[in-house]
PDB file of N, CA, C, O and CB in Angstrom:
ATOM      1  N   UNK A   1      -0.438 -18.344   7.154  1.00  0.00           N
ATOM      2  CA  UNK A   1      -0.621 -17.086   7.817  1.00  0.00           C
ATOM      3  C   UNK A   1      -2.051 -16.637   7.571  1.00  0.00           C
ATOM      4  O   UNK A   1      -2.506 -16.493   6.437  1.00  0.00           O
ATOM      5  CB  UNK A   1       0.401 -16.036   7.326  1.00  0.00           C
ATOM      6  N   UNK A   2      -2.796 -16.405   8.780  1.00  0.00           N
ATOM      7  CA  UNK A   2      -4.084 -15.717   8.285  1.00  0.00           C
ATOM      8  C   UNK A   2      -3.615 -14.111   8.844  1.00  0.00           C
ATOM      9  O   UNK A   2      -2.866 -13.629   9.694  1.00  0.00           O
ATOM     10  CB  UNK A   2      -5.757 -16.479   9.094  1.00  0.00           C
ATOM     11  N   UNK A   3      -4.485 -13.685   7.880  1.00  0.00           N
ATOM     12  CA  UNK A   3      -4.499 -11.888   8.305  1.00  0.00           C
ATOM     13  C   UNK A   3      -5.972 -11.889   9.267  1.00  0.00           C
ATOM     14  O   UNK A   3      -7.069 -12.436   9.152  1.00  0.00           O
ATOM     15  CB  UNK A   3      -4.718 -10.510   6.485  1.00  0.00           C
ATOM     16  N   UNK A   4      -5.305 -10.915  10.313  1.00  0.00           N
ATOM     17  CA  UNK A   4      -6.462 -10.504  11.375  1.00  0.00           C
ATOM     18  C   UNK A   4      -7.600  -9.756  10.879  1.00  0.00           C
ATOM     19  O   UNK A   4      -7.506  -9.203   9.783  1.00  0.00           O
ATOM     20  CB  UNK A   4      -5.922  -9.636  12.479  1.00  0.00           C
ATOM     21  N   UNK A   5      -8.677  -9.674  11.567  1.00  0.00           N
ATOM     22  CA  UNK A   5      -9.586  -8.671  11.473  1.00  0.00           C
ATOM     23  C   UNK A   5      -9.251  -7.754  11.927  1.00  0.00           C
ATOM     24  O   UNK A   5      -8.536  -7.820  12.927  1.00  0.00           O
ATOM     25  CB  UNK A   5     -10.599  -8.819  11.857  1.00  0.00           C
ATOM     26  N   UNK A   6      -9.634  -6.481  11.370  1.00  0.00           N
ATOM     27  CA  UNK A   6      -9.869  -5.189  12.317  1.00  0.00           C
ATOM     28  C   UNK A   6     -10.774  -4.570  12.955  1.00  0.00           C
ATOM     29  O   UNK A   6     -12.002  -4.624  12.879  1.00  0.00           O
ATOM     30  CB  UNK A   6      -9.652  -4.378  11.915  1.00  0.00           C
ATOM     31  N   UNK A   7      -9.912  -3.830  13.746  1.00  0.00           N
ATOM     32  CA  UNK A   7     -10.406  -3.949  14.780  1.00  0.00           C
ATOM     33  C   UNK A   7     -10.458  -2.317  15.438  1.00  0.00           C
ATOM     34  O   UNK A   7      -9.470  -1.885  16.032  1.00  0.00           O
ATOM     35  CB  UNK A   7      -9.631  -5.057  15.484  1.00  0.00           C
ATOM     36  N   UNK A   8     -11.691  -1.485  15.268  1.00  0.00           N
ATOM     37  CA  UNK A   8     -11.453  -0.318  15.502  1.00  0.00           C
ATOM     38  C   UNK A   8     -10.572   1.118  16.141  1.00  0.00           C
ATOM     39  O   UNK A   8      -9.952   2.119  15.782  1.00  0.00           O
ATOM     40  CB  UNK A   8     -12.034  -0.462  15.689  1.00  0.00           C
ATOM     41  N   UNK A   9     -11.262   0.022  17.894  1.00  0.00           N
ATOM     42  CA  UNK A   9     -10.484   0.366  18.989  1.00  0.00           C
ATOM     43  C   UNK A   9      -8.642   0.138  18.739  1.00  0.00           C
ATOM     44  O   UNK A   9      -7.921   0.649  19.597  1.00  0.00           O
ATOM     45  CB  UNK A   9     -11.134  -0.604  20.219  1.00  0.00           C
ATOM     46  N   UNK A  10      -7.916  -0.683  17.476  1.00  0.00           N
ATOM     47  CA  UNK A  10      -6.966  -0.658  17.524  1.00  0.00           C
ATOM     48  C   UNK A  10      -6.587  -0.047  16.404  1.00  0.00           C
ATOM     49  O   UNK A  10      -6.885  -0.772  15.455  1.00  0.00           O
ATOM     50  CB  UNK A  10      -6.598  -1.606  17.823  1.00  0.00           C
ATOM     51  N   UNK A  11      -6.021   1.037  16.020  1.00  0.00           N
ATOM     52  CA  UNK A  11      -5.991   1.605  14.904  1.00  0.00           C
ATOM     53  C   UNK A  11      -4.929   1.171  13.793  1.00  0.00           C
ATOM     54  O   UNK A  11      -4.919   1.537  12.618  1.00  0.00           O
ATOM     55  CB  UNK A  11      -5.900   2.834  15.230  1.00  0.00           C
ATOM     56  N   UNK A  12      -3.950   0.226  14.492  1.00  0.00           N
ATOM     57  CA  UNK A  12      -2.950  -0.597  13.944  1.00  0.00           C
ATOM     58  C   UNK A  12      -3.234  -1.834  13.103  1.00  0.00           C
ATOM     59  O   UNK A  12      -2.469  -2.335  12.279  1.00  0.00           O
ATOM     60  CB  UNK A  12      -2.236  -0.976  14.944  1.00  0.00           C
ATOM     61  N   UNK A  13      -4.212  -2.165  13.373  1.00  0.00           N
ATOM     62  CA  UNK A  13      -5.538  -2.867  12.781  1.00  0.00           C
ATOM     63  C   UNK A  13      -6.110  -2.836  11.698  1.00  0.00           C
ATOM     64  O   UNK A  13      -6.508  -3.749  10.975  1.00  0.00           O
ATOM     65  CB  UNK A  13      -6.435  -2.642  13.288  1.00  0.00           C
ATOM     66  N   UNK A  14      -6.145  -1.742  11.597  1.00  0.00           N
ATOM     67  CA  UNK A  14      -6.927  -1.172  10.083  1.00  0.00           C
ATOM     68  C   UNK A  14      -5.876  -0.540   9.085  1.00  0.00           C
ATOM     69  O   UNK A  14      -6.014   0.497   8.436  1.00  0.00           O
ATOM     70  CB  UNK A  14      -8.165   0.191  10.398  1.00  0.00           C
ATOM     71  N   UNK A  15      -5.254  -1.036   9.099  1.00  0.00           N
ATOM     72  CA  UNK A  15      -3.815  -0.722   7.947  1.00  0.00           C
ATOM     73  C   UNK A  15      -2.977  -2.157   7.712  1.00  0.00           C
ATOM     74  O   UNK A  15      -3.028  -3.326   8.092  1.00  0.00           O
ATOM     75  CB  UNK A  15      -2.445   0.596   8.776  1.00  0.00           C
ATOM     76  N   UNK A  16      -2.331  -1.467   7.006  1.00  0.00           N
ATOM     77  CA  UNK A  16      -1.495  -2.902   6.242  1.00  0.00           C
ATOM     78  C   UNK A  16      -0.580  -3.189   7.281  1.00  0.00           C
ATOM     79  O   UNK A  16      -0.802  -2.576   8.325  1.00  0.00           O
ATOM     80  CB  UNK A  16      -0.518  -2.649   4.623  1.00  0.00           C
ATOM     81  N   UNK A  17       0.274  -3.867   7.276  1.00  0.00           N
ATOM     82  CA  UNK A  17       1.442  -4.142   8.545  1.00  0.00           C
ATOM     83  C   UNK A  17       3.141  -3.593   7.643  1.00  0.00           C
ATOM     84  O   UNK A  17       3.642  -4.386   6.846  1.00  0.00           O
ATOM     85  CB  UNK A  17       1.448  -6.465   9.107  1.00  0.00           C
ATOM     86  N   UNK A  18       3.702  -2.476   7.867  1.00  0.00           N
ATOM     87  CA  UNK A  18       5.267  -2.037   7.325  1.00  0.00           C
ATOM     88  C   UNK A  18       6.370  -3.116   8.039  1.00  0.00           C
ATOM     89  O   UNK A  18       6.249  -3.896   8.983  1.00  0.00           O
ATOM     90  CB  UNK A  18       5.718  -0.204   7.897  1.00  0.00           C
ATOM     91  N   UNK A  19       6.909  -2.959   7.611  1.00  0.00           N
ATOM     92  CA  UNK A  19       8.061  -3.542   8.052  1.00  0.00           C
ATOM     93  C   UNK A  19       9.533  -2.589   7.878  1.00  0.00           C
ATOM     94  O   UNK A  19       9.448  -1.430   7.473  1.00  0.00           O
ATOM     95  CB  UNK A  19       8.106  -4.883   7.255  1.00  0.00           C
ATOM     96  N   UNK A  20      10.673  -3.114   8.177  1.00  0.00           N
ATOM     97  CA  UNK A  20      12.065  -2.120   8.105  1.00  0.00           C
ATOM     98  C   UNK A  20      13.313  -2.871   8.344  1.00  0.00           C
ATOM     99  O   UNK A  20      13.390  -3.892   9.027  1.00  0.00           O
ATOM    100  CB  UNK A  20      12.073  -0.903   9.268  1.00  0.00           C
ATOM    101  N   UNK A  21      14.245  -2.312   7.754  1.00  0.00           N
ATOM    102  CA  UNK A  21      15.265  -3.089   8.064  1.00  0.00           C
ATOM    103  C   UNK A  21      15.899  -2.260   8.556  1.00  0.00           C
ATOM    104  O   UNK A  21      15.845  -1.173   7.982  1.00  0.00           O
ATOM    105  CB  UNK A  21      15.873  -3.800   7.195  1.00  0.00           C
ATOM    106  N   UNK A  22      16.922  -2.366  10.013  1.00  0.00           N
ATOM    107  CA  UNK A  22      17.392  -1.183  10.855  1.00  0.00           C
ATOM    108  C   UNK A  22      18.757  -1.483  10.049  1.00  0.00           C
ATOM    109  O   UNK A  22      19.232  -2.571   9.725  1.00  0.00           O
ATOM    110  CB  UNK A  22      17.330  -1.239  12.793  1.00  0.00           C
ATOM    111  N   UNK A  23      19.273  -0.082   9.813  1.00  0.00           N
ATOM    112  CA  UNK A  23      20.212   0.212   8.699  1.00  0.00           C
ATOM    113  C   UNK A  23      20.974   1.350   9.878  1.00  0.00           C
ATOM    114  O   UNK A  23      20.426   2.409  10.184  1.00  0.00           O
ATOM    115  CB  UNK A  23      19.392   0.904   6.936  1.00  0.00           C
ATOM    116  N   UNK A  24      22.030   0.999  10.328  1.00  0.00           N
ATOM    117  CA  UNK A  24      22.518   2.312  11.219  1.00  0.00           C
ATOM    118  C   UNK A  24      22.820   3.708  10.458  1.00  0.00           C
ATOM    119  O   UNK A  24      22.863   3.728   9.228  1.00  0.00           O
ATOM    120  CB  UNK A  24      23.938   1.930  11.970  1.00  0.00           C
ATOM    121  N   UNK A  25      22.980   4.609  11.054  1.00  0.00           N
ATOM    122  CA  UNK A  25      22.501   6.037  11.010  1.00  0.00           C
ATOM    123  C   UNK A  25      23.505   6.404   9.539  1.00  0.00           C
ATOM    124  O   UNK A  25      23.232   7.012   8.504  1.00  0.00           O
ATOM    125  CB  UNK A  25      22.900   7.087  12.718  1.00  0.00           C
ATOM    126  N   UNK A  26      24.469   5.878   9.909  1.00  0.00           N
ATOM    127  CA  UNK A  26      25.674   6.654   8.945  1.00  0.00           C
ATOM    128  C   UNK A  26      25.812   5.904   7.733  1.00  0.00           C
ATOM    129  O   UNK A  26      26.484   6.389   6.823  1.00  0.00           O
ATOM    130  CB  UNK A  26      27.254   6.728   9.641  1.00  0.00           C
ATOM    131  N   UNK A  27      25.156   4.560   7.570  1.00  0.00           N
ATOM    132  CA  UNK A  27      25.145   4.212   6.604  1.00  0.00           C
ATOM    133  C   UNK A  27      24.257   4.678   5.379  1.00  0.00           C
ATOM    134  O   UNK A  27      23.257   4.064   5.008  1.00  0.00           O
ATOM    135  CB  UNK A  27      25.109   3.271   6.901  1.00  0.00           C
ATOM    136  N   UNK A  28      24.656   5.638   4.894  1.00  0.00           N
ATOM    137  CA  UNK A  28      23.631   6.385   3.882  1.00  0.00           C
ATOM    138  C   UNK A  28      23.765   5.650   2.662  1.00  0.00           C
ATOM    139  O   UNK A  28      22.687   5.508   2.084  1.00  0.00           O
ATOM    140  CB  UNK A  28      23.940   8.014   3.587  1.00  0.00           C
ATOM    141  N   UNK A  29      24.760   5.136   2.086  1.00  0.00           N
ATOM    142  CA  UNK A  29      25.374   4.579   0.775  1.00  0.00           C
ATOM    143  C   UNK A  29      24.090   3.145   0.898  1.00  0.00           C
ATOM    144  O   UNK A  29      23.283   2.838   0.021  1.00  0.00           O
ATOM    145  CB  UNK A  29      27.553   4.102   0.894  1.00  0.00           C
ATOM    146  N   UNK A  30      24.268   2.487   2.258  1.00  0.00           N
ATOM    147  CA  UNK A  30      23.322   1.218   1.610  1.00  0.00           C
ATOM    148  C   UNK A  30      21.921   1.425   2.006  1.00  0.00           C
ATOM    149  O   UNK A  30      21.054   0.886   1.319  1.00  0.00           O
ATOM    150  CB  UNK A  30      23.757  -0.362   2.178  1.00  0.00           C
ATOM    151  N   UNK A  31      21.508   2.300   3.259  1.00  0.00           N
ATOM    152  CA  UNK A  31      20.048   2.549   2.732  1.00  0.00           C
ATOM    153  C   UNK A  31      19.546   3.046   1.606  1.00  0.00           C
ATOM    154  O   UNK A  31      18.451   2.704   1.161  1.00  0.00           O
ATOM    155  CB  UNK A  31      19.501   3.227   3.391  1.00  0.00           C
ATOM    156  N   UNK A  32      20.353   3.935   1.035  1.00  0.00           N
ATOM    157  CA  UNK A  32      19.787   4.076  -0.464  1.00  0.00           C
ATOM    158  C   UNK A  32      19.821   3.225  -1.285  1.00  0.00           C
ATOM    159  O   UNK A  32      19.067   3.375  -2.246  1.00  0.00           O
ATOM    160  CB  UNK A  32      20.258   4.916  -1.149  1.00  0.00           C
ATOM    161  N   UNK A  33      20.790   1.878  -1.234  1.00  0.00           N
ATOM    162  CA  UNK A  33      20.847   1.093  -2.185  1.00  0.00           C
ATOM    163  C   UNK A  33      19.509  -0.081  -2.164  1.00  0.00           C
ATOM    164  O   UNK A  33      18.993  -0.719  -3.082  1.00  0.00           O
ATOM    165  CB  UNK A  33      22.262   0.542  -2.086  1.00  0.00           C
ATOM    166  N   UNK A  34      19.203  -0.030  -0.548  1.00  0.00           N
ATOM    167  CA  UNK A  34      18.133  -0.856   0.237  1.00  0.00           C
ATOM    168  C   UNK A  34      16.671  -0.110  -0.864  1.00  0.00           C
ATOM    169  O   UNK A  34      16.065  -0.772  -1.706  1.00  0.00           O
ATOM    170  CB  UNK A  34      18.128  -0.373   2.448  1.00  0.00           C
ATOM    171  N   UNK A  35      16.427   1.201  -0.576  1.00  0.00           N
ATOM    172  CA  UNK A  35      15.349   1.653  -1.007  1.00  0.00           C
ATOM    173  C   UNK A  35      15.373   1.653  -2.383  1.00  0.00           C
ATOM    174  O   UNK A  35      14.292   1.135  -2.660  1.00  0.00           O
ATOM    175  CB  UNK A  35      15.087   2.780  -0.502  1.00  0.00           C
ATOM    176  N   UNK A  36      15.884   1.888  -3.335  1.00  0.00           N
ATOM    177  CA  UNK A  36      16.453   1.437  -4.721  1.00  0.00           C
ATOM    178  C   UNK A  36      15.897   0.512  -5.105  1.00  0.00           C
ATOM    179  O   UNK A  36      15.024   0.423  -5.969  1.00  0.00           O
ATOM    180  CB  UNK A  36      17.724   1.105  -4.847  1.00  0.00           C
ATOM    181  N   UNK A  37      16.543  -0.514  -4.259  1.00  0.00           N
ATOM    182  CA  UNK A  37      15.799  -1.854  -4.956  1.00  0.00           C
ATOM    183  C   UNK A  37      14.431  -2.620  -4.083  1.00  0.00           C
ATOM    184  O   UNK A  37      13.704  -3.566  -4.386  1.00  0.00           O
ATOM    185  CB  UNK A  37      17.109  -3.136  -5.086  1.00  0.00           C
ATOM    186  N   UNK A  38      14.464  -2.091  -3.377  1.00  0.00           N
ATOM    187  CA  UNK A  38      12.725  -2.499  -2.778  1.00  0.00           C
ATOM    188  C   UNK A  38      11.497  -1.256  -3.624  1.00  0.00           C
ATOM    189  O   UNK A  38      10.285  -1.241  -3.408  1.00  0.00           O
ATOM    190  CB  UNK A  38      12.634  -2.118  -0.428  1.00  0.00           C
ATOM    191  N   UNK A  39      12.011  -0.613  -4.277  1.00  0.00           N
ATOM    192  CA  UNK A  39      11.366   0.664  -4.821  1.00  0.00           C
ATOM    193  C   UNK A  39      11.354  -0.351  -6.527  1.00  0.00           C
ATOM    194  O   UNK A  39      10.323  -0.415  -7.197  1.00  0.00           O
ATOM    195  CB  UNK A  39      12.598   2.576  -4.597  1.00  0.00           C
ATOM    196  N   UNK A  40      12.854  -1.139  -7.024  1.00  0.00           N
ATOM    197  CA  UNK A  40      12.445  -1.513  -8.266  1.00  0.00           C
ATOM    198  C   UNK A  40      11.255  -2.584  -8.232  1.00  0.00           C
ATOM    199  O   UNK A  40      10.365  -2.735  -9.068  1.00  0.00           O
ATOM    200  CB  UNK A  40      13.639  -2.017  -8.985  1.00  0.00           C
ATOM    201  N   UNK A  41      11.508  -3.389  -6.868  1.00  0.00           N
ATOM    202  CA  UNK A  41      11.366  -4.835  -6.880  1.00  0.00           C
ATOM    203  C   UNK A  41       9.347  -4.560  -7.210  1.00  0.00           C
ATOM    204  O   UNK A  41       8.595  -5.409  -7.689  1.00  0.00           O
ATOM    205  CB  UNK A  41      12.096  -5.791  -4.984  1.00  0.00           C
ATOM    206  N   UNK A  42       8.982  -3.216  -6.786  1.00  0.00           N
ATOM    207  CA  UNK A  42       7.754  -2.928  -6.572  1.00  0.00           C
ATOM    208  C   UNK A  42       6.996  -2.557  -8.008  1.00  0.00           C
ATOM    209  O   UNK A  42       5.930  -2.938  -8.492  1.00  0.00           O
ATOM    210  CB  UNK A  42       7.754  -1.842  -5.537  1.00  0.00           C
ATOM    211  N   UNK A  43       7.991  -1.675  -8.451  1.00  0.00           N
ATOM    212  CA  UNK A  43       7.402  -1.220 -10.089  1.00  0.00           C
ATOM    213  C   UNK A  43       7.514  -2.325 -11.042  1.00  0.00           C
ATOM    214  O   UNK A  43       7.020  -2.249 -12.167  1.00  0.00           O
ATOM    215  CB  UNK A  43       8.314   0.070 -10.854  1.00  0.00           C
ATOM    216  N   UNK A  44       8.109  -3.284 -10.646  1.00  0.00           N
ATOM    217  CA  UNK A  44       8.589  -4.571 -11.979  1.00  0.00           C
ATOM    218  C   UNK A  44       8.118  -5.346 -11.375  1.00  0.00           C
ATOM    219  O   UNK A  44       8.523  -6.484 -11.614  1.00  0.00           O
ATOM    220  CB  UNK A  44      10.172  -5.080 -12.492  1.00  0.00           C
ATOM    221  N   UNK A  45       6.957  -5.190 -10.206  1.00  0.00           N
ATOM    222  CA  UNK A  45       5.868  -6.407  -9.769  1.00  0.00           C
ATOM    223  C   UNK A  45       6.724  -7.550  -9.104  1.00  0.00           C
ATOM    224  O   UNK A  45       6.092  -8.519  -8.685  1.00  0.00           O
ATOM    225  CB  UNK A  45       4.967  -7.119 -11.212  1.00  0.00           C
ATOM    226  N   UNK A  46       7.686  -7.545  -9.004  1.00  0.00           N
ATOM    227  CA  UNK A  46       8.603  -8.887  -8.391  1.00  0.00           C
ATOM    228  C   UNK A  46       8.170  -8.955  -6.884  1.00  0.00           C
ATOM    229  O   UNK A  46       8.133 -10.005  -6.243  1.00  0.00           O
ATOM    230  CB  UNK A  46      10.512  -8.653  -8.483  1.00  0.00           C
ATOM    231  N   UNK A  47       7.883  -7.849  -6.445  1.00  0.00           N
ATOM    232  CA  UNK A  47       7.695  -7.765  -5.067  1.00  0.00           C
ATOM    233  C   UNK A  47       6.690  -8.542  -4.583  1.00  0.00           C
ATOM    234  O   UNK A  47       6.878  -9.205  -3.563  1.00  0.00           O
ATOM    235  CB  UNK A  47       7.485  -6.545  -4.681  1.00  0.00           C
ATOM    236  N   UNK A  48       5.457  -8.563  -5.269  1.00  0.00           N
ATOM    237  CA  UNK A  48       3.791  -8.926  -5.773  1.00  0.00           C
ATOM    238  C   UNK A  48       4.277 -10.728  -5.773  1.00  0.00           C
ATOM    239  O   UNK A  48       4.069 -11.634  -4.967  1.00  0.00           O
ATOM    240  CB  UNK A  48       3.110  -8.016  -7.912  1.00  0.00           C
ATOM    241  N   UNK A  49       4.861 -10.674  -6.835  1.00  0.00           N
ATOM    242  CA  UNK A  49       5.168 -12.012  -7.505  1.00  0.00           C
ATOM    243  C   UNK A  49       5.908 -12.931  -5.835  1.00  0.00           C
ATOM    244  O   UNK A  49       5.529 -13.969  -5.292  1.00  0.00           O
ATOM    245  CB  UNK A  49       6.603 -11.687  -9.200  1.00  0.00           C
ATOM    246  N   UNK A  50       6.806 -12.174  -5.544  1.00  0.00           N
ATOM    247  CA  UNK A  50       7.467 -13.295  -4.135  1.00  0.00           C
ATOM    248  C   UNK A  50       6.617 -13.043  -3.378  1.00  0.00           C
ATOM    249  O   UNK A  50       6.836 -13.917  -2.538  1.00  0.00           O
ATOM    250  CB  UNK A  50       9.003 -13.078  -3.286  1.00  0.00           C
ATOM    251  N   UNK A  51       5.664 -12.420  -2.965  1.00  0.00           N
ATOM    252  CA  UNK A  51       4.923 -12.457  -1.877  1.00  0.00           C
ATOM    253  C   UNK A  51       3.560 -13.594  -2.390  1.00  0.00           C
ATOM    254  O   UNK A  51       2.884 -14.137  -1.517  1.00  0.00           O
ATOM    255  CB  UNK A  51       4.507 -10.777  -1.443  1.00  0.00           C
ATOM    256  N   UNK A  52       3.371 -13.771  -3.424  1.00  0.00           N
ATOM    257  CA  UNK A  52       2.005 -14.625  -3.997  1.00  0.00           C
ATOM    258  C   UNK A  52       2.692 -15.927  -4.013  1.00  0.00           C
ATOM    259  O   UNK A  52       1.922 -16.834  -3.697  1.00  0.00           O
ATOM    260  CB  UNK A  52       1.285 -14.164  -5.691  1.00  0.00           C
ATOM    261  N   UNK A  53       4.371 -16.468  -4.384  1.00  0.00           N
ATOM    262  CA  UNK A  53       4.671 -17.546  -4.306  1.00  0.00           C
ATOM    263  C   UNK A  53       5.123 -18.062  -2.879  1.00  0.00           C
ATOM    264  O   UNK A  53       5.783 -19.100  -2.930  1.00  0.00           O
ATOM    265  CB  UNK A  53       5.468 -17.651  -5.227  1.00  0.00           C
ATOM    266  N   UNK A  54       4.921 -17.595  -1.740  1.00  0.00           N
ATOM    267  CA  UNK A  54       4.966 -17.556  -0.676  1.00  0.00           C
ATOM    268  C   UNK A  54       3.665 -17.613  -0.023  1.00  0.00           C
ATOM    269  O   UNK A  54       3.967 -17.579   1.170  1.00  0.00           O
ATOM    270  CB  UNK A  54       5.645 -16.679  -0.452  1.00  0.00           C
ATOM    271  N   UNK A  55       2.360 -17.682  -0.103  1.00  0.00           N
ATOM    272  CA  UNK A  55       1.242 -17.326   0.249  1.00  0.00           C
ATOM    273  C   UNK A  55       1.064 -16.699   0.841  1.00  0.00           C
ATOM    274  O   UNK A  55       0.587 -16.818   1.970  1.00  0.00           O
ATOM    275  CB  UNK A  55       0.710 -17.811   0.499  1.00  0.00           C
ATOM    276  N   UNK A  56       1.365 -15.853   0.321  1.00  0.00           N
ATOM    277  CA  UNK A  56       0.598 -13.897   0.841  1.00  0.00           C
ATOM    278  C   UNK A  56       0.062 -13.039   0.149  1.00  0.00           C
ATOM    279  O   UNK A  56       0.509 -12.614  -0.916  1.00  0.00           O
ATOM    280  CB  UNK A  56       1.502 -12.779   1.284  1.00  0.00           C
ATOM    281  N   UNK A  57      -0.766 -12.762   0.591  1.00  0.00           N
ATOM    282  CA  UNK A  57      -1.876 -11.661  -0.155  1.00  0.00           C
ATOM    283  C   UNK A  57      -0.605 -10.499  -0.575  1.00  0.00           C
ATOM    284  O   UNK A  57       0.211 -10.002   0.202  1.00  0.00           O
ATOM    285  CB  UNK A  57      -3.430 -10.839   1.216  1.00  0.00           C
ATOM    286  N   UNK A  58      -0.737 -10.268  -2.013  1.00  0.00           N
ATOM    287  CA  UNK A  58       0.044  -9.323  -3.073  1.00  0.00           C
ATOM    288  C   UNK A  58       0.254  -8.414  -2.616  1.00  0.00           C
ATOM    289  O   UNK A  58       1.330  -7.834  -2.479  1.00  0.00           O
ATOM    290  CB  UNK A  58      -0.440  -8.940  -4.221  1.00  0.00           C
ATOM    291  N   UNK A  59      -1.168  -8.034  -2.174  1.00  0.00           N
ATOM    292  CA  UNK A  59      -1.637  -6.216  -1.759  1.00  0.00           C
ATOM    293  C   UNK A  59      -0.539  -5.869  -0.774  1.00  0.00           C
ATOM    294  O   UNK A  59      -0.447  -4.761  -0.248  1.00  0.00           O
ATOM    295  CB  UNK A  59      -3.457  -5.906  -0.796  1.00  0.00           C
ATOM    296  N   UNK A  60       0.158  -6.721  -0.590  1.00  0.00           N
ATOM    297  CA  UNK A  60       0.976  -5.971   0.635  1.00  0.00           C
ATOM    298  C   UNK A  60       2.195  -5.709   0.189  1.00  0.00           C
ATOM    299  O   UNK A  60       2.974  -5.685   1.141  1.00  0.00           O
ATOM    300  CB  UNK A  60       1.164  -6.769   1.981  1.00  0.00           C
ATOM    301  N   UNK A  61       2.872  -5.441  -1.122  1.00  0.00           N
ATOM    302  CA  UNK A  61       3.401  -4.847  -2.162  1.00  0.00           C
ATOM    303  C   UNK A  61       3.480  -3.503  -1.516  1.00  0.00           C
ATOM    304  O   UNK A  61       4.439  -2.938  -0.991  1.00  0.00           O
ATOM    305  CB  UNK A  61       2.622  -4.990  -3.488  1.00  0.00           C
ATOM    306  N   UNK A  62       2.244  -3.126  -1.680  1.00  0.00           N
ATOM    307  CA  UNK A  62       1.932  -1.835  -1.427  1.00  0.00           C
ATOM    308  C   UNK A  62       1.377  -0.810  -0.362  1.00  0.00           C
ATOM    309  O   UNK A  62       0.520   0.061  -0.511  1.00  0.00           O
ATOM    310  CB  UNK A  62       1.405  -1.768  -2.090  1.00  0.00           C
ATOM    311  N   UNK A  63       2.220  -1.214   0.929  1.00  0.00           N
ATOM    312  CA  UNK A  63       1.684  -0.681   2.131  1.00  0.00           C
ATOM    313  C   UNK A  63       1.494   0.749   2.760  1.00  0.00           C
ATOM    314  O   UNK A  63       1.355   1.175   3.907  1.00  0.00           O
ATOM    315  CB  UNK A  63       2.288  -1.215   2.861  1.00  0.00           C
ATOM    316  N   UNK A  64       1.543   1.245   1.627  1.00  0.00           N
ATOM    317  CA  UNK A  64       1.329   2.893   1.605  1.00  0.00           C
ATOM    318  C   UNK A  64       2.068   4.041   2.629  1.00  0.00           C
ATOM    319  O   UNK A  64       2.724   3.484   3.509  1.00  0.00           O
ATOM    320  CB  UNK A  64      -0.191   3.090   1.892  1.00  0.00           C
ATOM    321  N   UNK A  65       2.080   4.721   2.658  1.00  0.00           N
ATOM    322  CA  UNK A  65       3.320   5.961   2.615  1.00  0.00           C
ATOM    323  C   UNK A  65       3.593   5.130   4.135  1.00  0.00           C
ATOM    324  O   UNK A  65       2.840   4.462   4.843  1.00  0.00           O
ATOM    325  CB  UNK A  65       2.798   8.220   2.566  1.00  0.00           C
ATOM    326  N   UNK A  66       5.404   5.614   4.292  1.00  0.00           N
ATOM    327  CA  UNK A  66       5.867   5.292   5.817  1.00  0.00           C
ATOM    328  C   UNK A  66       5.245   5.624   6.633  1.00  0.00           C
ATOM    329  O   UNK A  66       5.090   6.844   6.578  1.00  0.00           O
ATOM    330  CB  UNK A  66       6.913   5.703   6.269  1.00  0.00           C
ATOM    331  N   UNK A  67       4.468   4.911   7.909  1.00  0.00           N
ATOM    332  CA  UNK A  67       4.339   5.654   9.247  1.00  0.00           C
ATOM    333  C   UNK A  67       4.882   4.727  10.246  1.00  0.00           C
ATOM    334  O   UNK A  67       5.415   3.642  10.014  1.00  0.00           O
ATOM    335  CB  UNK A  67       2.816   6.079   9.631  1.00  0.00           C
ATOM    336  N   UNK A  68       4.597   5.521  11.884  1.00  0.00           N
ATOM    337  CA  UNK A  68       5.395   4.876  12.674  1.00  0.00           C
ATOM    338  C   UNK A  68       4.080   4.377  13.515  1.00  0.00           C
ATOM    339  O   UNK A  68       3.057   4.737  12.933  1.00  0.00           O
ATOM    340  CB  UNK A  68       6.646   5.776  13.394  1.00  0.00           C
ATOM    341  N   UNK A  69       3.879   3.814  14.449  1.00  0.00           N
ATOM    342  CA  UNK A  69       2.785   3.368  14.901  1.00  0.00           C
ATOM    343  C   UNK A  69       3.490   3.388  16.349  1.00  0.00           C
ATOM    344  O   UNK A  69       4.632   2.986  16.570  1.00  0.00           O
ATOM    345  CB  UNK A  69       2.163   1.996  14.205  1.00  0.00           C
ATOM    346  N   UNK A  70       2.530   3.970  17.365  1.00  0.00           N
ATOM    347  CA  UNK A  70       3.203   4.312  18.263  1.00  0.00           C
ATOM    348  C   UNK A  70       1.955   4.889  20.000  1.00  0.00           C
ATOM    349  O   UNK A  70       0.742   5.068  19.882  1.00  0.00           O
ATOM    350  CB  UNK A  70       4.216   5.528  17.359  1.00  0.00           C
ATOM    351  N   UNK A  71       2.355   4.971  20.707  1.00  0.00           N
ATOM    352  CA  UNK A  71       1.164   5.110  21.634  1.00  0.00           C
ATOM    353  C   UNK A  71       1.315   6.405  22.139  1.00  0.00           C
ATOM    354  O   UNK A  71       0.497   6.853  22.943  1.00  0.00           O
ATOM    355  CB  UNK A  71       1.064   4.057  22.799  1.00  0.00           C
TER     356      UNK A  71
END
């Protein structure tokens, strides 16, 4: 995987890439259990760790607060 350049004119570009797992509406019990452990996997570095034994840049551990990207 190479990571793109950025690219001004695209503002989607110049940020990390989020991802999500669509969790339907009423399921409140396992999105919290979802965020729980993608929240531990991050503080106990595991997150870091499977993304580096996979070849991917770490930094993406940490893709900074939710947004939606959108036109």
């Amino acid at each position: 995987m190479k990571v793109a350049e950025s690219f001004k004119e695209v503002a989607a570009s110049t940020e990390g890439a989020q991802s999500t797992f669509p969790v339907r509406q009423n399921s409140t019990d396992l999105l919290t259990a979802l965020n729980e452990d993608i929240a531990e996997l991050r503080e106990n570095g595991r997150l870091a760790e499977i993304l580096k034994a996979n070849g991917l840049d770490e930094s993406a551990a940490e893709p900074g607060e939710p947004r939606l990207i959108g036109g």
